[in-house]
C-alpha positions in Angstrom: 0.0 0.0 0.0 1.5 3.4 -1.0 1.3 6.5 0.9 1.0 9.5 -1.4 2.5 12.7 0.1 -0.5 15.2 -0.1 -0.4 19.2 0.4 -2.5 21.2 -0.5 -3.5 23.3 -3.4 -6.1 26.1 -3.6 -6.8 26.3 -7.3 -9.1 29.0 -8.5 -8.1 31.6 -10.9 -7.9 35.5 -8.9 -11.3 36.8 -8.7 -13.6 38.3 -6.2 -16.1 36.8 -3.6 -19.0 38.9 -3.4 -21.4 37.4 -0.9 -24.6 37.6 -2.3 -23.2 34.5 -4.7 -22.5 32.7 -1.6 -24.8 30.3 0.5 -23.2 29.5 3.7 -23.1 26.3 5.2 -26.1 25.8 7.9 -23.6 23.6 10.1 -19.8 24.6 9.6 -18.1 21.5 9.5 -14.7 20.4 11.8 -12.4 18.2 10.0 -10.1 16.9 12.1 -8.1 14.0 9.1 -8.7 13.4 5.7 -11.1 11.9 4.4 -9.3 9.7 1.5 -7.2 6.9 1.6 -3.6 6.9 1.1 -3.0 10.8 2.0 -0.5 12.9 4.0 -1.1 16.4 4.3 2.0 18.3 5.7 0.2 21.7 7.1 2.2 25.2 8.3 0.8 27.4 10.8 1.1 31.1 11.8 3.0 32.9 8.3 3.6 34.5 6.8 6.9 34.7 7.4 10.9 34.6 6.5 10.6 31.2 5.8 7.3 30.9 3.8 9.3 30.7 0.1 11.8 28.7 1.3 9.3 26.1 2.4 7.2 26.8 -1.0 10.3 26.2 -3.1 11.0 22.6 -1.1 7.6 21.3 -1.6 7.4 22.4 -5.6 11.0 21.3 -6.2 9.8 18.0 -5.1 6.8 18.1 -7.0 4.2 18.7 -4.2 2.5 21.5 -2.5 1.8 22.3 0.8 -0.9 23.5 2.9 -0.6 27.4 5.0 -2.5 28.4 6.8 -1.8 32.3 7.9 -2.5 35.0 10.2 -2.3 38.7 9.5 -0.7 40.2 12.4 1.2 37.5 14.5 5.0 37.4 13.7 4.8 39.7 11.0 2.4 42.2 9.3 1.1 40.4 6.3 0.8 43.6 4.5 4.4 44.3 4.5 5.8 44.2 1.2 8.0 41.2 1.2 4.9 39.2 3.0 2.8 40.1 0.7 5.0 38.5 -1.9 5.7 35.9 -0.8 2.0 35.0 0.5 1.4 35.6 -3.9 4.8 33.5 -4.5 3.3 30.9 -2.8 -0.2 30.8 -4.1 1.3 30.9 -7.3 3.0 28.3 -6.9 0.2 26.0 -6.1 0.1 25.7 -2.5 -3.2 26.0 -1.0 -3.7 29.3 1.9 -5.8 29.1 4.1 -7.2 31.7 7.3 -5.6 31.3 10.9 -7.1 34.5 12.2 -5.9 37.9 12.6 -3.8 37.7 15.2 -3.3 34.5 16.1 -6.2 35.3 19.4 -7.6 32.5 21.1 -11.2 32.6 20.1 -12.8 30.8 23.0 -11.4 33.6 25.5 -14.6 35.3 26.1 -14.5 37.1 23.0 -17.7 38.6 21.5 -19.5 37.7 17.9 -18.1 40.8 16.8 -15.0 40.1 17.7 -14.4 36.9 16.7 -16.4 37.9 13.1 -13.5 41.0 13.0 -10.4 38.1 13.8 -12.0 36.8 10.4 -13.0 39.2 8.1 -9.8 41.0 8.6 -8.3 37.6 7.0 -10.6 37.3 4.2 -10.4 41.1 3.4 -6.2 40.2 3.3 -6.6 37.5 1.2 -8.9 39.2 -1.3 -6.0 42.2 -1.8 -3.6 40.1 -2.2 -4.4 36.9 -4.0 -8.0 37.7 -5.3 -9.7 34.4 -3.1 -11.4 34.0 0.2 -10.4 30.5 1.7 -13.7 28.1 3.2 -11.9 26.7 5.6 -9.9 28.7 9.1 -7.8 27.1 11.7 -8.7 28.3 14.7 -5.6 29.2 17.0 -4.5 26.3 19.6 -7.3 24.2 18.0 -9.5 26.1 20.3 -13.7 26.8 19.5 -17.0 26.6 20.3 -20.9 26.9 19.6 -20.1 31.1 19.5 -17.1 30.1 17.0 -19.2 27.6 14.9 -21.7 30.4 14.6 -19.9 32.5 13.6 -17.8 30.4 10.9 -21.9 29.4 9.5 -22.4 32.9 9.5 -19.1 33.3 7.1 -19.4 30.1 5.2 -17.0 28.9 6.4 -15.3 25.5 7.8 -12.7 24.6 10.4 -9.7 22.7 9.7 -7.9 20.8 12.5 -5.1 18.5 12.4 -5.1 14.5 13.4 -1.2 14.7 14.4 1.0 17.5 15.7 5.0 17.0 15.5 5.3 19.5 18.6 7.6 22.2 16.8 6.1 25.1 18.4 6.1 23.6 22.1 9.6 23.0 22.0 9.9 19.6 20.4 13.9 18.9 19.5 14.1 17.7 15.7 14.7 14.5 16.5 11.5 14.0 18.6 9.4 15.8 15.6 11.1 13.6 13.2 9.8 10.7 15.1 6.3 11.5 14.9 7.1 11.7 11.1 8.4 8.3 11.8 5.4 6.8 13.7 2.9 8.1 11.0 4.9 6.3 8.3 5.3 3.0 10.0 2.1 2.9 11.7 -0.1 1.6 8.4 -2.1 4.3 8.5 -4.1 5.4 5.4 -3.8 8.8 6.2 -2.8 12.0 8.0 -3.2 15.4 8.5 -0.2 16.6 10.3 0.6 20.0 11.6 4.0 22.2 11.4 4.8 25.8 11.7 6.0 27.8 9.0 7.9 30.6 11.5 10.5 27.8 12.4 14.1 27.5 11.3 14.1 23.9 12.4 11.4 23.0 10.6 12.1 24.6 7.2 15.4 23.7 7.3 15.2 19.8 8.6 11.5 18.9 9.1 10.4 19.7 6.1 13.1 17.9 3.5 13.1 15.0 6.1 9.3 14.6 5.5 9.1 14.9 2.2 11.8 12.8 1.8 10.3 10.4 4.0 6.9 10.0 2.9 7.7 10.3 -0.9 10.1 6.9 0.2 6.8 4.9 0.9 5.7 5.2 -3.1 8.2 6.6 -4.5 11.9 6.0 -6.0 14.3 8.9 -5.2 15.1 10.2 -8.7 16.5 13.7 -9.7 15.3 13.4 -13.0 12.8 15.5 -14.6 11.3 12.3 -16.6 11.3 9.9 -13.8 9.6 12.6 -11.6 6.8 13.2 -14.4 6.7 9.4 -14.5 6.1 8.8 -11.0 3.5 11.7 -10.7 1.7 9.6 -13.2 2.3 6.5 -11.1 1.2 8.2 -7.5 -1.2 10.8 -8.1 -0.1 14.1 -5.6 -3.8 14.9 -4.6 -4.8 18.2 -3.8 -5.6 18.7 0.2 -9.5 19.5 -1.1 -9.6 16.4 -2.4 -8.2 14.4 0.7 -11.2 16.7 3.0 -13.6 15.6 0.2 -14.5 19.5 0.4 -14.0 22.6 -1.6 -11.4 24.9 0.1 -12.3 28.1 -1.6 -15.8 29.9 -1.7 -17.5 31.0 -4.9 -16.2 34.2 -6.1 -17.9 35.9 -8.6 -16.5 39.5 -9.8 -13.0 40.5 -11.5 -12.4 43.5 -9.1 -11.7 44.2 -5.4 -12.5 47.2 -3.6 -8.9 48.0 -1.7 -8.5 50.4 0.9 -6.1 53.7 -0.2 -3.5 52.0 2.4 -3.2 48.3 3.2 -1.3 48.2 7.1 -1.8 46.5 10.0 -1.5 49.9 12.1 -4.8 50.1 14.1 -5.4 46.9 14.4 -5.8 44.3 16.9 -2.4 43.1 18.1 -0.9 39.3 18.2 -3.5 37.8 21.2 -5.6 40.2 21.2 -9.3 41.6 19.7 -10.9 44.4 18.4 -12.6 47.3 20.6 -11.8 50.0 22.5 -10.1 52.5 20.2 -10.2 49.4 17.2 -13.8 49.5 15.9 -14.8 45.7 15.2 -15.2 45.1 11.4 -18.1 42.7 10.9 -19.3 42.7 7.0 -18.9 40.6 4.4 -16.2 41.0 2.0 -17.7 44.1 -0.6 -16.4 45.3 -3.6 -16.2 47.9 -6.3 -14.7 48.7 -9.7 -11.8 51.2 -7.7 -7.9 50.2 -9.2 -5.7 48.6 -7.1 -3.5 50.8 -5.1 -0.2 50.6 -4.4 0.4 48.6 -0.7 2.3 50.7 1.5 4.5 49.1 4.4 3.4 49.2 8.1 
């Protein structure tokens, strides 16, 4: 039995979600594995960051592509130039993005519905900038939600996507032990996994993610450096997309060809890493508008 190495892809040409064309789901659903056969997903939390094209680059080199999923205001500002690049780089190349929050803010900590509506539409007014797509389907930070946080997810459309195995990079994990949940996946006979990383590591980008790759292409896959033999083998083991291995669509419709963009894109007066809107940051609650207005130039926080 052969263990395809799956990451995801989001693949939708840039458009424009405009919310009347969406019906939201009545129950947001939780997926906590995939839901094929056969299927790893490798998955990279709290980017963008330093390390985003790096990662990218390993994955595509390798002829896979790998799942993000990205905050706007945690360790960097997304709307800084280079992150914003590289955020494009990376969707570009295939991988799929999908919504962490805002700022990375636990959303069962008493928060309002406002607020935790604001940790999300600041994410899918992001994404629509920059790539032109709203993602379906938000991680919520620490894995933590609830009936206010499923209602509010229905109330977007949206879907959240957990993880069946965590290597432990971000709570201090050394490589080796991370490397042996790599291990433990790929000797267990499972059919599938849905494992989670961080993309703001050195460690991982540097040694997690060649070692998994390498690891779980070795279950179905020859090690070959040439351009045939990897074309051959993709026809041989089929790298599904990570939409496919959640049996869902990742993206929500989108319907028109132009964004309405703000004169400055920054994350200057807006909530901070951990925390939520109010106060002196009004809570932004709407649905993702637009308007036939030219993109602006993005200026740097």
């Amino acid at each position: 039995m052969f263990m395809h190495l799956l990451l995801s892809v989001l693949v939708a040409a840039p458009a424009v979600w405009s919310h009347p064309g969406l019906i939201p789901r009545a129950v947001p659903q939780v997926v906590y594995s995939c839901q094929n056969q056969d299927e790893i997903a490798l998955t990279f939390d709290d980017g963008p960051y330093i390390y985003l094209r790096q990662i990218s680059d390993a994955f595509t080199a390798a002829n896979a592509s790998a799942t993000f999923f990205m905050n706007g205001n945690n360790w960097d500002c997304i709307y800084e130039p280079a992150r914003m690049s590289d955020v494009e780089y990376a969707y570009k190349a295939g991988h799929m993005i999908g919504s962490h929050t805002w700022g990375h803010t636990d959303l069962t900590a008493n928060l309002t519905h406002d607020q935790i509506n604001d940790q999300m539409f600041r994410m899918e007014q992001a994404f629509s900038r920059i790539i032109g797509v709203i993602p379906a389907f938000m991680r919520p930070p620490y894995g933590n939600y609830n009936d206010d946080v499923l209602s509010v997810m229905s109330s977007r459309g949206q879907s959240a996507a957990m993880w069946d195995t965590d290597t432990g990079d971000a709570d201090g994990n050394t490589v080796a032990t991370s490397e042996s949940v790599y291990d433990e996946v790929a000797n267990s006979g499972v059919q599938n996994a849905l494992i989670l990383e961080h993309e703001t590591l050195k460690n991982t980008t540097e040694q997690l993610v060649p070692y998994a790759i390498k690891l779980f292409q070795s279950k179905g896959f020859k090690v070959s450096h040439s351009l045939a033999r990897i074309m051959a083998l993709l026809n041989e083991f089929s790298l599904l997309p990570w939409r496919n291995a959640l049996a869902l669509n990742p993206i929500k419709p989108l319907e028109l060809s132009q964004l309405r963009m703000q004169s400055t894109w920054t994350c200057k007066d807006t909530p901070a890493p951990g925390a939520a809107c109010g106060g002196s940051i009004p809570c932004q609650t709407a649905q993702v508008t637009v308007s036939p207005n030219p993109t602006p130039t993005p200026t740097s926080t």
